[in-house]
BALUM-858442 format. One record per residue (C-alpha): residue in three letters; x, y, z; residue number from 1. Coordinates in steps of 0.001 Angstrom, whole numbers, padded with zeros to 6 digits. Layout:
BALUM-858442
  type        u        v        w  seq
   ALA        X        Y        Z  NUM
...
end
This chain:
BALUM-858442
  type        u        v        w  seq
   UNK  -032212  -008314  -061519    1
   UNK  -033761  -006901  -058319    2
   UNK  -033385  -003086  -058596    3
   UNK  -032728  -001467  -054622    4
   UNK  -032871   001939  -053331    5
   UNK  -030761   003117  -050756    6
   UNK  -031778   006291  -049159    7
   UNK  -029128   007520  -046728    8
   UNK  -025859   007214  -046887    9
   UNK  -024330   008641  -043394   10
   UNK  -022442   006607  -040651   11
   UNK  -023998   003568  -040865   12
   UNK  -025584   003986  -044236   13
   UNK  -022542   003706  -046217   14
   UNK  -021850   000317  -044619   15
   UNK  -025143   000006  -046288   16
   UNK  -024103   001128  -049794   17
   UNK  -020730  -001019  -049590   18
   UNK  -022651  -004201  -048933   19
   UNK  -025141  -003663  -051607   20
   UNK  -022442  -002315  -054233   21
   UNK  -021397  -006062  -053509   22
   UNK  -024337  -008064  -054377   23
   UNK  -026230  -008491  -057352   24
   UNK  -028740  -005935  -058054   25
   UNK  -029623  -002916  -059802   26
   UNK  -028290  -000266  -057078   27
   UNK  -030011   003426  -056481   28
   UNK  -028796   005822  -054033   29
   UNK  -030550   009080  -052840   30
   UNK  -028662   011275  -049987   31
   UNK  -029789   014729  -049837   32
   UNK  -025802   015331  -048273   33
   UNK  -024154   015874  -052131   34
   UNK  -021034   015410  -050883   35
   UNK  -022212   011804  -049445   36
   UNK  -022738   010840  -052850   37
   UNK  -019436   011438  -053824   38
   UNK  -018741   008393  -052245   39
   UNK  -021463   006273  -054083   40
   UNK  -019738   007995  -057318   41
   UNK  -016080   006338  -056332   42
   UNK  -018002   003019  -056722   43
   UNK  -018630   003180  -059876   44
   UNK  -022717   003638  -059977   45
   UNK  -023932   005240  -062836   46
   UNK  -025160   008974  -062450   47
   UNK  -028232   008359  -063566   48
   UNK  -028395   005989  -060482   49
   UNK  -027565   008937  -058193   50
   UNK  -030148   011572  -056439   51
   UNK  -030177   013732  -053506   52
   UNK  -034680   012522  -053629   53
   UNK  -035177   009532  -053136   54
   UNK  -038684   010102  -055009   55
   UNK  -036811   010299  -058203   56
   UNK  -036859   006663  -058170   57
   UNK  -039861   005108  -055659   58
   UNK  -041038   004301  -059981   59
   UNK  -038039   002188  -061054   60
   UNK  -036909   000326  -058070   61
   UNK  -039130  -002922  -056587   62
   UNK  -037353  -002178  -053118   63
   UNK  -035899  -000082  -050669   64
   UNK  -033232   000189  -047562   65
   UNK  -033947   003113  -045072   66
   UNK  -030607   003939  -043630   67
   UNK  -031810   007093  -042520   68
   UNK  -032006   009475  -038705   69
   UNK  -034750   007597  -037046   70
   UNK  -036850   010176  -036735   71
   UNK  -038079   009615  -040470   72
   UNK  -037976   006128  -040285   73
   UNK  -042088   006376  -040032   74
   UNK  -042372   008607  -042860   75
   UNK  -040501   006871  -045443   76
   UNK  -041439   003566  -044856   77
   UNK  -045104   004477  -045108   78
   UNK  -044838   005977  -048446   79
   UNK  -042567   003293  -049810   80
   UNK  -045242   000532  -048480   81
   UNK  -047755   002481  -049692   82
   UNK  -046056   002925  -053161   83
   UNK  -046034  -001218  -052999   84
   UNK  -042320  -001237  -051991   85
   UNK  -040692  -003777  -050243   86
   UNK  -038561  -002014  -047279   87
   UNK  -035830  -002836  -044874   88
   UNK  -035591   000104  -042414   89
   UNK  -032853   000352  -040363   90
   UNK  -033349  -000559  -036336   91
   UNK  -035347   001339  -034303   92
   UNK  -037863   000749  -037019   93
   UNK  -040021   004153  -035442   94
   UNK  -039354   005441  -032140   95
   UNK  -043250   005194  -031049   96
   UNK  -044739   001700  -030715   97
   UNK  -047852   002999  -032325   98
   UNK  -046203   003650  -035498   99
   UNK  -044020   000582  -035546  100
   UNK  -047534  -001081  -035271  101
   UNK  -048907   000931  -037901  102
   UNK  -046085   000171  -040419  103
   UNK  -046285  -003743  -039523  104
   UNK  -049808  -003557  -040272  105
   UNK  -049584  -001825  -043288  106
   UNK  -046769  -004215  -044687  107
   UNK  -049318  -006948  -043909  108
   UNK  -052196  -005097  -045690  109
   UNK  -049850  -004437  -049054  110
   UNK  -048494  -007916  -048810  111
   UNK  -045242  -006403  -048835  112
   UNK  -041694  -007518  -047270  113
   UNK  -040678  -004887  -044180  114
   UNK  -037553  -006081  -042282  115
   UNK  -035745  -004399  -039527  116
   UNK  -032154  -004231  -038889  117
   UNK  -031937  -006086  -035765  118
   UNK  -028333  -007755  -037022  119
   UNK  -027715  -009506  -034124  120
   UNK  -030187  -012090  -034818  121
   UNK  -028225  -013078  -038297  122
   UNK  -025379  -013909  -036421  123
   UNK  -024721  -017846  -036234  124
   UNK  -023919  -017274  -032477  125
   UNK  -027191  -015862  -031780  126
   UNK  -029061  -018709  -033821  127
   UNK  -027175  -022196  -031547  128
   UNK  -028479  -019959  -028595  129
   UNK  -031513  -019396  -029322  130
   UNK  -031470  -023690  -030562  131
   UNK  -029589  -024625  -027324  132
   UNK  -032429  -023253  -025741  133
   UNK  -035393  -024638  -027839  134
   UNK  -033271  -027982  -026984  135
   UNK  -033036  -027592  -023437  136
   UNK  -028981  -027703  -023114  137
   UNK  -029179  -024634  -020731  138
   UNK  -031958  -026432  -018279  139
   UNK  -033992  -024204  -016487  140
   UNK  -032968  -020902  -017830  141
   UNK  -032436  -018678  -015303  142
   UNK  -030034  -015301  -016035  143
   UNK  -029447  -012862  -019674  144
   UNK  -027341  -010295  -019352  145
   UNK  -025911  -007818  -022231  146
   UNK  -023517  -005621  -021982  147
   UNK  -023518  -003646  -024988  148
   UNK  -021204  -000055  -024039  149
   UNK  -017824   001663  -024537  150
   UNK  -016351   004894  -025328  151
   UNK  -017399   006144  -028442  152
   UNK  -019123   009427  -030248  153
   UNK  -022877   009369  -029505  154
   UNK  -025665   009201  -032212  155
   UNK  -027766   012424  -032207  156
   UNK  -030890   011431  -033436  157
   UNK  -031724   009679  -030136  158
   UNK  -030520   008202  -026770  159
   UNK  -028412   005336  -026245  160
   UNK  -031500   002969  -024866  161
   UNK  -032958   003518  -028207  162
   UNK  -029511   003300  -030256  163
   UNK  -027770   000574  -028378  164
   UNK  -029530  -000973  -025953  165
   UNK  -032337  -002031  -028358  166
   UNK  -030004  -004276  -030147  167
   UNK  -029325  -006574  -027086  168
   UNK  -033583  -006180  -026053  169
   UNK  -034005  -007410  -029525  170
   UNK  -031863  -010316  -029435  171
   UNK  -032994  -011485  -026046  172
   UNK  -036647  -011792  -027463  173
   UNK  -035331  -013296  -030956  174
   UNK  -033234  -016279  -028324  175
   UNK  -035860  -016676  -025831  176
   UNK  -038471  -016200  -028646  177
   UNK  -041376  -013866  -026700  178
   UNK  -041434  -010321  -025008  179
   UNK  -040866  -009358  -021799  180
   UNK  -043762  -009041  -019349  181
   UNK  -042056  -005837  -017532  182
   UNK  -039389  -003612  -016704  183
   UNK  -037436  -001587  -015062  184
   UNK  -034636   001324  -016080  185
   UNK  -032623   003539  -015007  186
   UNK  -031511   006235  -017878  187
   UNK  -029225   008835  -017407  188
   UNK  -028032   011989  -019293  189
   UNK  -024216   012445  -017943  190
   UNK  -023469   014569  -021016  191
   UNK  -026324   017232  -020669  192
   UNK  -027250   016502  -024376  193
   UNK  -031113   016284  -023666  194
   UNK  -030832   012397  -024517  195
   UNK  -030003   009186  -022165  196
   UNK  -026222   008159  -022630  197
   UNK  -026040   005991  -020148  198
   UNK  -028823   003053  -019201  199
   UNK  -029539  -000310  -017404  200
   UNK  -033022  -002073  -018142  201
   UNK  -033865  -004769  -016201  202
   UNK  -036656  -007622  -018246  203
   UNK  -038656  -010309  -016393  204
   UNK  -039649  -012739  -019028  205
   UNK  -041646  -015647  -017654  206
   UNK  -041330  -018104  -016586  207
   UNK  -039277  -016283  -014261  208
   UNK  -036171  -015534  -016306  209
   UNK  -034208  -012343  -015367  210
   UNK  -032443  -009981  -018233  211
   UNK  -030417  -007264  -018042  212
   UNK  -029054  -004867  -021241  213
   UNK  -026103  -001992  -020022  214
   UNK  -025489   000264  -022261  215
   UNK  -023655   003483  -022608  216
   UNK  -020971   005670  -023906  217
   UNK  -018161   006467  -021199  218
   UNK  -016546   002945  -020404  219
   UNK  -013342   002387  -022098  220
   UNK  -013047  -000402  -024733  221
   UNK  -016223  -001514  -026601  222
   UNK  -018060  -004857  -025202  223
   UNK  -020159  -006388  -026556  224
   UNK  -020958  -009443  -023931  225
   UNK  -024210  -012188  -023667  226
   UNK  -024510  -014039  -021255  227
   UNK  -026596  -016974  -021051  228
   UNK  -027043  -018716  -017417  229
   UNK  -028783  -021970  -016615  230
   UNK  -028907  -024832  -013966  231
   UNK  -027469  -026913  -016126  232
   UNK  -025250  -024720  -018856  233
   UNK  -023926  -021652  -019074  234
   UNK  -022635  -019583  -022012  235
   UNK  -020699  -016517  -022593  236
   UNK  -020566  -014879  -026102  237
   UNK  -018207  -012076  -026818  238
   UNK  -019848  -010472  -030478  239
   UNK  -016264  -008743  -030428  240
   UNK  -014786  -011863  -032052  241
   UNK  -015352  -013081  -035120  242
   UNK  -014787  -016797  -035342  243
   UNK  -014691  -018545  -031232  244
   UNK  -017589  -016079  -030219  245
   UNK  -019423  -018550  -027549  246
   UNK  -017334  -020378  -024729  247
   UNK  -020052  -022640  -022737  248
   UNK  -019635  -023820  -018851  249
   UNK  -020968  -027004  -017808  250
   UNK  -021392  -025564  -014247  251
   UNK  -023924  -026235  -011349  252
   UNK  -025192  -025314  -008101  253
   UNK  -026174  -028389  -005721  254
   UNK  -028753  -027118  -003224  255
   UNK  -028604  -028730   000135  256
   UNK  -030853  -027305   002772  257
   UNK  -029437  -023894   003286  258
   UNK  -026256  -024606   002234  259
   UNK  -025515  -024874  -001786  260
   UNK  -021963  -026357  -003135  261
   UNK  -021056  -024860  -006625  262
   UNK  -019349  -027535  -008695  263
   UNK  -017490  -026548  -012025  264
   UNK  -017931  -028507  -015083  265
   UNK  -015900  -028902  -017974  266
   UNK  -015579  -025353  -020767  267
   UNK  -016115  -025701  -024354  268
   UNK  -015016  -023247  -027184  269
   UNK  -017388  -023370  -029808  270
   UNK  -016447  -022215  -033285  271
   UNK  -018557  -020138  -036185  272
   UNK  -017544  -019815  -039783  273
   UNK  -017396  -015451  -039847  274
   UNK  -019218  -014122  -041714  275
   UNK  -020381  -010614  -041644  276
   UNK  -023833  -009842  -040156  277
   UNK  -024908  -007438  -042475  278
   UNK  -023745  -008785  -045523  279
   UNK  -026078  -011522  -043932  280
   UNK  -028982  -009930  -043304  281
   UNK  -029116  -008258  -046546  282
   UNK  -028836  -011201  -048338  283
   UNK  -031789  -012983  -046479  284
   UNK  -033723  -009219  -047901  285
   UNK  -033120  -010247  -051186  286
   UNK  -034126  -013708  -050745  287
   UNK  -037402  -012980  -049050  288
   UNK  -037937  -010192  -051871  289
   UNK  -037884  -013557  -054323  290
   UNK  -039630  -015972  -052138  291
   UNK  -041829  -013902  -050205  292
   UNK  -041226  -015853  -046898  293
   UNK  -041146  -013267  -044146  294
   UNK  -038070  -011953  -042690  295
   UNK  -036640  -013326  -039511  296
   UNK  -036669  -009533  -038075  297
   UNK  -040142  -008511  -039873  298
   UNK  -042469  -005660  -038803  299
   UNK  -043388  -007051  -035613  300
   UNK  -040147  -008124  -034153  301
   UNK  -039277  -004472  -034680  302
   UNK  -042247  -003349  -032435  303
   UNK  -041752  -005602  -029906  304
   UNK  -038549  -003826  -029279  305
   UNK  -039656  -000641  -029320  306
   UNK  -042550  -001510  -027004  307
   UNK  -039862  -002465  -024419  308
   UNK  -037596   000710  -025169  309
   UNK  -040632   002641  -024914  310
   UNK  -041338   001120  -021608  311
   UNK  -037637   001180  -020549  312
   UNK  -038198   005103  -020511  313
   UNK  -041849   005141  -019152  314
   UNK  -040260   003240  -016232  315
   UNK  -036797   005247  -015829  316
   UNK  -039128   008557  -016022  317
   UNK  -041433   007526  -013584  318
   UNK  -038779   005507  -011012  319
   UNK  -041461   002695  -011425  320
   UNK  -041599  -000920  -013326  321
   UNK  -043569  -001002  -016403  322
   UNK  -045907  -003984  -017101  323
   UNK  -046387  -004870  -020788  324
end
């Protein structure tokens, strides 16, 4: 049996820690937060199991999930890749490119398994788009945009561009399966917290397809819209819902001279079994802990995105675009 270490169990980490009470493995928990691991207790895991360092353990476990503030996402993953771990860390994987490319590198080096928590990319809606594309159904691609906002508490380990809006930069490059080549950002800090909570980044990916992520923490509700327009096919996919996320739109635009007639084609609900992302992603952990196949968010996908947050802030800084 595969023995896991969780380290961190806050806000998002005890999603972490219900999942993997769920699935079978040998499961460790470390949370310097004592009464975090009271929780952890209520589940039944044995004592011994149980420490506020994670150290205690990097000797009896063959892996590890970092569902830590990202600010020691660099740290921890080194050591455990260094200690011959394999590691999922929690999206952003650093906040510096350089270290994202360090810890890719060093997974490579060790020959160990480092995956990233970019969940979108483990939903089944993500994986027809990014098909539907390979395939052609959209035509020439022309338009992504993400809306990925609404009123909730803010994280306070870092902005929203690097909490939010790196989910939807991530998923763009998993469906369209490349980087951008630049961008452009506005960031803004409404709250006076000394961190963005509002941002729009703007992505040319070539050839010549325009993306735009908008994220933030003031508009009511909580969207979290794709949009995926072509010539031929257009989609809309509402993450929100669990089974009948993507409706497609068989519309076009007939160009004649300077005049263009818009002609709308017939709408299509499209249905997904649910199932939930990261119950999915941490299953396809464990399997590539067994087979050794590389993750579908590994090392690199994880500094690709932080390249483009990275640059996303370069350019909103600077009231410039950023070339990659």
């Amino acid at each position: 049996m595969t023995k896991v270490l969780l380290v961190g169990i806050g806000r998002w980490g005890a999603n972490h820690l219900r999942v993997l009470h769920s699935l079978p493995i040998e499961l460790f928990v470390a949370e310097l937060d004592g009464k975090r691991l009271e929780s952890a207790r209520a589940l039944g895991i044995d004592e011994k199991h149980l420490s506020a360092n994670y150290r205690d353990f990097s000797g009896q476990v063959d892996a590890a999930v970092v569902a830590t503030p990202a600010q020691t996402h660099f740290e921890l993953c080194h050591q455990l890749l260094k200690a011959g771990k394999d590691v999922f860390v929690e999206k952003p994987i650093t906040l510096e490119s350089k270290d994202a490319k360090a810890l890719a590198e060093l997974a490579e080096k060790q020959r160990r398994i480092l995956q990233v928590g970019h969940i979108f990319r483990f939903d089944p809606a993500s994986k027809w788009l990014r098909e539907a594309i390979k395939q052609g159904k959209f035509g020439r691609l022309k338009i992504l945009r993400g809306n990925f906002s609404g009123f909730k508490r803010p994280r306070n380990d870092s902005g929203v561009t690097f909490a939010d809006a790196i989910h939807f930069v991530d998923l763009f490059n998993f469906i369209l399966g490349k980087p951008p080549v630049r961008v452009t950002a506005l960031l803004n800090d409404f709250m006076g917290r000394g961190m963005d909570d509002e941002s729009f980044i703007a992505m040319d990916y070539e050839p010549n397809i325009w993306a735009t992520v908008e994220t933030g923490y003031h508009s009511p509700g909580k969207y979290r819209v794709v949009e995926v327009l072509g010539d031929q096919l257009s989609a809309v996919c509402d993450y929100n819902v669990a089974q009948y996320k993507v409706k497609t739109f068989a519309n076009k635009h007939t160009v004649m001279g300077k005049d263009a007639k818009a002609e709308e084609g017939a709408a299509q609900q499209l249905e997904f079994p649910p199932e939930e992302p990261l119950l999915a992603e941490l299953r396809a952990f464990l399997d590539s802990i067994q087979t050794r196949k590389a993750p579908l968010a590994d090392g690199w996908a994880g500094y690709e995105s932080v390249r483009v947050i990275e640059a996303a802030l370069e350019s909103a800084k600077a009231r410039k675009t950023v070339t990659l």
